[in-house]
N, C-alpha and C positions, 0 to 999 in steps of 0.2 A: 427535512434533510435533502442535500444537493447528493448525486452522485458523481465520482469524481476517477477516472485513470491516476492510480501511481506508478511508476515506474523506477528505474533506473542502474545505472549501466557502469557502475564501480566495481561492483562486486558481482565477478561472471564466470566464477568457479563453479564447482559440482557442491550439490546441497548448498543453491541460494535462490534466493527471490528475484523474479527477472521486475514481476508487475500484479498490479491487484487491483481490483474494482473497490471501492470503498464508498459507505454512507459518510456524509459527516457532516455537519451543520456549515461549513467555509473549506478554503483551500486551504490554509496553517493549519487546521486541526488535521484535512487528510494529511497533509506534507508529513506530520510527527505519526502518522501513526505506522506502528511496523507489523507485518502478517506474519513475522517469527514469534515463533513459542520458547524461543531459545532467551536462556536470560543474560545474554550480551549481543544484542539482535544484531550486531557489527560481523559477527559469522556469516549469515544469513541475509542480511542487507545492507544498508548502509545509513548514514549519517543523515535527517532529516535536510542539509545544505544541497545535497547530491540528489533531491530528488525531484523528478519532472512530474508536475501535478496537469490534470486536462482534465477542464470540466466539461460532461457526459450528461446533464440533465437534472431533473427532480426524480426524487424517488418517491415510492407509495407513499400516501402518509401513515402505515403502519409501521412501516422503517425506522429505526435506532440507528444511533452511532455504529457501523458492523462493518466488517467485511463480506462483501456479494462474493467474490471469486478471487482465487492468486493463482500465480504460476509460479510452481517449484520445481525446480532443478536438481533431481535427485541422479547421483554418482553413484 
């Protein structure tokens, strides 16, 4: 697993996602994945088109597909 920066800057209301550390085997799998628990993650974040991916390294190899950290924006 690669570790990888998501980000991004569409959706910058209160109660959203600014950015998240993410494992994930590539960059397309981080890009789609969302750190909302909400199940229209378009609340919450945005659109896998809108997001800035930055690759960050290898992760352990005891590492899965997960999320390391997000940043939430609670209103």
């Amino acid at each position: 697993m690669k570790l990888f920066k998501i980000s991004q800057i569409v959706n910058t209301d209160y109660d959203t996602y600014s950015d998240a550390v993410v494992a994930a085997p590539d960059m397309e799998t981080a890009r789609k994945m969302s750190p909302s628990y909400d199940p229209d993650p378009m609340d919450e974040w945005t659109s896998p088109e809108n997001v800035t991916v930055e690759y960050l390294g290898e992760a352990a190899p005891n590492i899965g597909q997960d999320f390391i950290c997000k940043s939430y924006h609670a209103g």
